[in-house]
MITOR-297162 format. One record per residue (C-alpha): residue number from 1; x, y, z. Coordinates in nm, 3 decimals. Layout:
# residues N
R   nr        u        v        w
R  NUM        X        Y        Z
...
END
This chain:
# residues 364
R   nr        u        v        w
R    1    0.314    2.882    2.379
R    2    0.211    3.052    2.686
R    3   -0.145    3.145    2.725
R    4   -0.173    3.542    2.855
R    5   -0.440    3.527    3.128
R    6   -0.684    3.825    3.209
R    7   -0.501    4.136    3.313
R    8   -0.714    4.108    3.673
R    9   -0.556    3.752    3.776
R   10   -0.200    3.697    3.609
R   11    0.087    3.711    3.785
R   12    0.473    3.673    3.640
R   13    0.621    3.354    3.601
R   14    0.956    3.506    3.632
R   15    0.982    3.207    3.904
R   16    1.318    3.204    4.139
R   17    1.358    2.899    4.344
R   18    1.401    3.005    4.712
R   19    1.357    2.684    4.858
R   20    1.517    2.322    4.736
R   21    1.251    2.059    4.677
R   22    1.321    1.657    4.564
R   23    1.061    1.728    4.309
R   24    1.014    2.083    4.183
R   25    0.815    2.239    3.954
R   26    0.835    2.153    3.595
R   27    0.780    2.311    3.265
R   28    0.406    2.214    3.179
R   29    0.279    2.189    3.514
R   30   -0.022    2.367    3.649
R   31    0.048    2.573    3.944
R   32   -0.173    2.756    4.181
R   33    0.001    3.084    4.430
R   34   -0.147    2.945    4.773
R   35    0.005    3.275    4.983
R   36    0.229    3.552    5.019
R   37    0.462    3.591    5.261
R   38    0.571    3.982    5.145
R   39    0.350    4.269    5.028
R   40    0.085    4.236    4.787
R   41    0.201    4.183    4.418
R   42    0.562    4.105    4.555
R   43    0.783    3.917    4.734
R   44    0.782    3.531    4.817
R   45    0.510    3.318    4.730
R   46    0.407    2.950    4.800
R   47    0.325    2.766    4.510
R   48    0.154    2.469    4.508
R   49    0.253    2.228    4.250
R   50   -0.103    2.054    4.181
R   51    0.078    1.800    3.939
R   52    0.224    1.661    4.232
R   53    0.097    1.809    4.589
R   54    0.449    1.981    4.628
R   55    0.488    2.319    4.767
R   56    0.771    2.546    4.661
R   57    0.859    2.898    4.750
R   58    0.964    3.122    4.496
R   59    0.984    3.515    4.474
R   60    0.795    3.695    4.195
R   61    0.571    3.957    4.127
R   62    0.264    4.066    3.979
R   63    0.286    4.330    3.662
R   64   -0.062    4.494    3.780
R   65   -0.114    4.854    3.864
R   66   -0.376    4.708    4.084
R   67   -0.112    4.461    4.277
R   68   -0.351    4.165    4.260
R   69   -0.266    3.820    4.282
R   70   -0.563    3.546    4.242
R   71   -0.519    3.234    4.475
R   72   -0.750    3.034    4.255
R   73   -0.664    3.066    3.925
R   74   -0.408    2.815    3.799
R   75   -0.101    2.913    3.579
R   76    0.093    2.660    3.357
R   77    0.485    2.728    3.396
R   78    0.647    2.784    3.115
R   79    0.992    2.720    2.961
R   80    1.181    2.921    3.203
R   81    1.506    2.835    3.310
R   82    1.488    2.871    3.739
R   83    1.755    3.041    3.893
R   84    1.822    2.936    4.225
R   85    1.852    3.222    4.478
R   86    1.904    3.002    4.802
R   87    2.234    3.249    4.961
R   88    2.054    3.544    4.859
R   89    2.183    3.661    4.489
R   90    2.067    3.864    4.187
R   91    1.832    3.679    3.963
R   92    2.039    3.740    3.608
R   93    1.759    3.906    3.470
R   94    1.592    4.132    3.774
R   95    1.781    4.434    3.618
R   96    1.567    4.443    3.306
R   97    1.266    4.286    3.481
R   98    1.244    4.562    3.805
R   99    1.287    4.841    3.475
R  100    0.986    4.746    3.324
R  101    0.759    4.666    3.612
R  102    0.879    5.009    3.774
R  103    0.802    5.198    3.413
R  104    0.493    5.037    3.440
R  105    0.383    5.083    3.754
R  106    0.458    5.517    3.685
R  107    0.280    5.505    3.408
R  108    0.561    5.587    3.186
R  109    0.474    5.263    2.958
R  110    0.106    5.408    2.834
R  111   -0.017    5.222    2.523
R  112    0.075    4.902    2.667
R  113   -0.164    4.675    2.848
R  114   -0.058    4.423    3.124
R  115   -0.041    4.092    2.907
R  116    0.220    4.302    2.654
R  117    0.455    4.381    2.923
R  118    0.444    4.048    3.045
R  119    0.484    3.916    2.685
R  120    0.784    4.158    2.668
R  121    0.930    3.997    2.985
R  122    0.864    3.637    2.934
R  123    1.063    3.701    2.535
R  124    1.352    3.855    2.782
R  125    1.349    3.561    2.984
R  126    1.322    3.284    2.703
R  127    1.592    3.450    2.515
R  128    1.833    3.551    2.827
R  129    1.831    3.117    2.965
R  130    1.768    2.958    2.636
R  131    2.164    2.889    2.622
R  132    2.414    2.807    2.865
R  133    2.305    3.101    3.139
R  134    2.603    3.291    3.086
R  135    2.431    3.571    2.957
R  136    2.336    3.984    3.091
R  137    2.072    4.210    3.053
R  138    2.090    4.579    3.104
R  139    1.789    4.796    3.087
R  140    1.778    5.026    2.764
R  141    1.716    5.379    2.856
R  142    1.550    5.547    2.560
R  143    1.327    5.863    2.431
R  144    1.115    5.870    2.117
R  145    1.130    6.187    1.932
R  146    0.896    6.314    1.667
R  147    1.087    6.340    1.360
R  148    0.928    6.498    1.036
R  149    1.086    6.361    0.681
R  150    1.151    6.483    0.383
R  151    0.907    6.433    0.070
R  152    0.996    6.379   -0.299
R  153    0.800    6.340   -0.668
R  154    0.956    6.095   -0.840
R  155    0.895    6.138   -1.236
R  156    0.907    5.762   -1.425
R  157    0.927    5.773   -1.829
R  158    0.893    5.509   -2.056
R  159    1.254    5.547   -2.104
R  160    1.333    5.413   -1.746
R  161    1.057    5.183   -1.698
R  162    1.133    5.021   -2.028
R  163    1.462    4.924   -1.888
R  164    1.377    4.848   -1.543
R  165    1.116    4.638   -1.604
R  166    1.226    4.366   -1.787
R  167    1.507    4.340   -1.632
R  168    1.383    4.265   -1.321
R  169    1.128    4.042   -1.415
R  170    1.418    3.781   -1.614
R  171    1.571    3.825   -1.228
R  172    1.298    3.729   -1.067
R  173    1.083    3.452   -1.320
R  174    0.892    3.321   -1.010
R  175    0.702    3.680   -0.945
R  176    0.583    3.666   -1.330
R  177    0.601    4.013   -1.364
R  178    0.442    4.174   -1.672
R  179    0.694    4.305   -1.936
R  180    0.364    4.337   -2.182
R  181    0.246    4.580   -1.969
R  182    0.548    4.813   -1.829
R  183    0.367    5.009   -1.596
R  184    0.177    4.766   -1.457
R  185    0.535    4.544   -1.424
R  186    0.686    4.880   -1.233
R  187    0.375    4.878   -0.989
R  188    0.434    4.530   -0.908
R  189    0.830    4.569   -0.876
R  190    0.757    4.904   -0.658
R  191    0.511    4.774   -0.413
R  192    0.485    4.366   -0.407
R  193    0.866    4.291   -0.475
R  194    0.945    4.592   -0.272
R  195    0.750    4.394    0.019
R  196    0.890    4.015   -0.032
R  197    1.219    4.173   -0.063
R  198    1.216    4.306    0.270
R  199    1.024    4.007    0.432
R  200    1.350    3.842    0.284
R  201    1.589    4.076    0.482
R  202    1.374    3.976    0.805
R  203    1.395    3.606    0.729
R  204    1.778    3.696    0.740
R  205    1.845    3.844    1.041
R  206    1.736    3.579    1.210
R  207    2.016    3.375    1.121
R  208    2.257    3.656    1.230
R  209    2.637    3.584    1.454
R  210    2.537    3.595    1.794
R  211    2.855    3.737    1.849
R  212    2.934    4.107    1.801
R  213    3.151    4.095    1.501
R  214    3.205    4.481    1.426
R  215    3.381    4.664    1.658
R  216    3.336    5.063    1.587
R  217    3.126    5.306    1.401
R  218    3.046    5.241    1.089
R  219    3.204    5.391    0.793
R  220    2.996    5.636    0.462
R  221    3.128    5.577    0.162
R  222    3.373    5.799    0.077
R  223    3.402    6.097   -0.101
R  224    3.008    6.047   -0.202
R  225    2.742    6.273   -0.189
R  226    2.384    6.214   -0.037
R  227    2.123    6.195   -0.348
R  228    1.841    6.070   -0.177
R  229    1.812    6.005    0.269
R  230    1.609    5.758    0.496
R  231    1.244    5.760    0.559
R  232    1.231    5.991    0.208
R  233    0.847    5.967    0.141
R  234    0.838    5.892   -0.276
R  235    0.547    6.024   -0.497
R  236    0.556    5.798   -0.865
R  237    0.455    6.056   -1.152
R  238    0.374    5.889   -1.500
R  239    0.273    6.115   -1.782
R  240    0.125    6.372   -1.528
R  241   -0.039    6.148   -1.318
R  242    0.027    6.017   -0.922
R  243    0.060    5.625   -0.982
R  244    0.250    5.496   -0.679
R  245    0.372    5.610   -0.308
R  246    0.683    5.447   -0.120
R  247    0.899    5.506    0.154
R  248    1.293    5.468    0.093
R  249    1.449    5.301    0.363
R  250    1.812    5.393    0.313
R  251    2.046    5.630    0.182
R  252    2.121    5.683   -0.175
R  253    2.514    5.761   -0.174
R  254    2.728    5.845   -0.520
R  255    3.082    5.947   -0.631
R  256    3.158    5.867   -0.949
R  257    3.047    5.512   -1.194
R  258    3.194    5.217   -1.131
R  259    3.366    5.320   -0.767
R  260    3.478    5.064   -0.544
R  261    3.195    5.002   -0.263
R  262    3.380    4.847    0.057
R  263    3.220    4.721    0.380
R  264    3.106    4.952    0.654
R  265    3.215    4.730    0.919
R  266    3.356    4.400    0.973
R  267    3.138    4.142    0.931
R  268    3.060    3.795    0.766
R  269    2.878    3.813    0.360
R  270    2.516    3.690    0.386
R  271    2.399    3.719    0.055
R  272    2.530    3.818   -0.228
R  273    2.354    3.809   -0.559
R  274    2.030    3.975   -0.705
R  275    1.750    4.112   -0.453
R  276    1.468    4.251   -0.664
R  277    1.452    4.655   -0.605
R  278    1.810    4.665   -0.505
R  279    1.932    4.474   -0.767
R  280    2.339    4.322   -0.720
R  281    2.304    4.350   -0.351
R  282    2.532    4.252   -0.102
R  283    2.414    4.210    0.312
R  284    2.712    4.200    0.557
R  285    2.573    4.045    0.908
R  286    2.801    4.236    1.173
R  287    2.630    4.003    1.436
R  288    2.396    4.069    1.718
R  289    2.106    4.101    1.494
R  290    2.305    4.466    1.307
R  291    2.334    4.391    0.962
R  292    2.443    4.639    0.643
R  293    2.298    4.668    0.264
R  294    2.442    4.756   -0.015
R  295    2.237    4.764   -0.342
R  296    2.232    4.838   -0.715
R  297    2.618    4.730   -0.741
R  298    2.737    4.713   -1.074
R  299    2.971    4.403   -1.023
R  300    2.984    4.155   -0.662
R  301    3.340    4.050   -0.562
R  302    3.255    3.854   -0.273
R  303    3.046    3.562   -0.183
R  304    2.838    3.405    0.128
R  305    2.995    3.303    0.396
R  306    3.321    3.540    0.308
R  307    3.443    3.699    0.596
R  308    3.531    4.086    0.592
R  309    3.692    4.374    0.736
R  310    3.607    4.778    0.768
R  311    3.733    4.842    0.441
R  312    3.705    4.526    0.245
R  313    3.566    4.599   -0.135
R  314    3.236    4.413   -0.180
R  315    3.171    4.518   -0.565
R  316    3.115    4.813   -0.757
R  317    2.826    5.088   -0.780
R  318    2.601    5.091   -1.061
R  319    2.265    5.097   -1.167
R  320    2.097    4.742   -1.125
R  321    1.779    4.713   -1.018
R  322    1.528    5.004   -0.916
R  323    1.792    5.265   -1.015
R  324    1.779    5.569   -1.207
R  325    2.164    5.623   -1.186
R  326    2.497    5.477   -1.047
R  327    2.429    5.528   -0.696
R  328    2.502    5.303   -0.383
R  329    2.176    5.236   -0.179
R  330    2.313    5.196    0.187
R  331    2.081    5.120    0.461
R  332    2.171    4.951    0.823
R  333    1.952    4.704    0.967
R  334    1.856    4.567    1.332
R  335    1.681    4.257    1.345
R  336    1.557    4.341    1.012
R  337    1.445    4.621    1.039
R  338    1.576    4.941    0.808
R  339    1.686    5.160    1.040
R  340    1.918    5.538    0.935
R  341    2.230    5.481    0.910
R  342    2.330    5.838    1.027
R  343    2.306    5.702    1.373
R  344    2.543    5.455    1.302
R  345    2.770    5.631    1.099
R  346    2.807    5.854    1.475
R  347    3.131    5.818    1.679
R  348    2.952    5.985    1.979
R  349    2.652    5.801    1.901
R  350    2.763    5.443    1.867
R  351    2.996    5.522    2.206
R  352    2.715    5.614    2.397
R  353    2.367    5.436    2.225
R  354    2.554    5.067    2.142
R  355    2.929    5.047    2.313
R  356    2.827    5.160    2.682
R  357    2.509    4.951    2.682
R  358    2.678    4.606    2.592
R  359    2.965    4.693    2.851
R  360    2.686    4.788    3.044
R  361    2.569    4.393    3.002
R  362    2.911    4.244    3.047
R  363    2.994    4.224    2.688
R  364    3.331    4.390    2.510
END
């Protein structure tokens, strides 16, 4: 762990050797910047190895608005992988690096203090030389727009809790949900399931192909009409009276019972068995962190660790789960997170917002 130091006195270890020594700085050592030898807050600076009494050069720079680099204060070096720069060449990672700082320094990255932006850039750096080196960064351009969603009132009977319920809880024996008690036992499957469910999908992407496995847009089931979209904000109504609130993070897509539900993208099966509010479920990891959901299926016809193509049938739509009907609940996620999968499901959009950015990086 690196420790963040006061926003006044830190400077970036984004360290590039300039200089050869026979014993250079290591990870764990204490280090002290003894001068500059460019312009305040940039360019090359001695350090002084005080592990050792050896001095190095190396270029850096200091993420302050105030361009402030303390002499005395001593900074451990962290796991950083050093890229020698002796004939002059591009640090791998100033591309992303010179983005942020320059956002930073115009103000365009308010809400963020110092120590975030340099926890931001020391995750780039750990990530980008944790492997072989052979790795890109390109900066992500990108605009956050208000968007205002929709609203719904959700009306629950004893009719449809009375068959959720229980089966959910013989699903899931280790949440000991209460089938005594049906609305009590929907409460619990609508907000603490809800919850560990999608903790699960987070423990999952991070055990997603680091390779990019899917190679287009992806692909709405077909022929189906929208019944319910992203971000949908849900009021619970029992007998009259407000019991619950959720958001529903995906798309609730339907044709016909029983239709054939088939892969978005290619991909490799993740899971593929019961998941709580989304019942028969089946993830698809596409790799780099993109993954795909499909929920409430009826019937699974593959299995973890299958490997499949646009197209391939997973299963078939029902009504397992936290369903009302036979329905397909589609979502997309990245690193996790539920994300709309109108985006995705964009030609233009997945061209310009994924495609152009990883060619952008040197990827395919």
């Amino acid at each position: 762990m690196r420790t963040l130091l006061p926003c006044t006195t830190f400077a970036a270890v984004m360290l590039v050797a300039t200089v050869s020594s026979a014993d250079p700085i290591s990870v764990g050592d204490l280090i002290k910047f003894q001068s500059s030898t460019g312009t305040i807050g940039g360019g090359a600076f001695l350090v002084d190895n005080t592990a050792n009494g050896t001095g190095v050069d190396f270029t850096t720079f200091c993420l302050q608005m105030t361009q402030h680099i303390d002499y005395s204060s001593l900074f451990r070096v962290g796991g950083i992988t050093d890229f020698a720069d002796d004939a002059g060449g591009n640090d791998p990672l100033s591309t992303a690096t010179a983005w942020i700082f320059s956002s930073f320094r115009a103000g365009l990255l308010t809400g963020y203090s110092a120590n975030e932006i340099q926890g931001a850039i020391w995750t780039l750096e750990d990530e980008w030389t944790s492997s072989a080196g052979n790795q890109a960064v390109t900066p992500l351009d990108h605009m956050v727009f208000e968007k205002k969603f929709s609203k719904s009132r959700i009306e629950i009977d004893d009719r449809f809790i009375g068959r959720v319920v229980p089966a959910i809880a013989s699903n899931s024996p280790l949440e000991k949900i209460p089938t005594d008690d049906l609305l009590s036992g929907f409460l619990q499957i609508n907000g603490d399931l809800r919850q560990k469910n999608n903790q699960y999908l987070l423990e999952l992407a991070k055990k997603s192909d680091p390779k990019m496995l899917f190679k287009g847009p992806f692909q709405q089931l077909g022929n189906s009409q929208v019944e319910a979209r992203f971000a949908d904000t849900r009021t619970y109504v029992y007998k009259g009276k407000e019991v619950d609130k959720q958001v529903h993070l995906g798309f609730d897509l339907a044709v016909t019972a029983n239709v054939p539900i088939v892969s978005a993208e290619a991909g490799t099966v993740v899971h593929a068995s019961d998941l709580g509010i989304y019942g028969n479920c089946v993830v698809v990891d596409h790799g780099l962190g993109v993954m795909s959901l499909y929920g409430h299926l009826s019937s699974i016809g593959v299995k973890v660790g299958d490997h499949v193509e646009k197209g391939s049938e997973l299963g078939r739509s029902g009504m397992t789960g936290l369903a009302g009907g036979d329905h397909l609940h589609f979502t997309m996620l990245v690193g996790g997170q539920q994300v709309t999968p109108v985006d995705w499901w964009s030609k233009q959009w997945f061209e310009d917002r994924v495609r152009r950015k990883i060619v952008a990086a040197g990827g395919v």
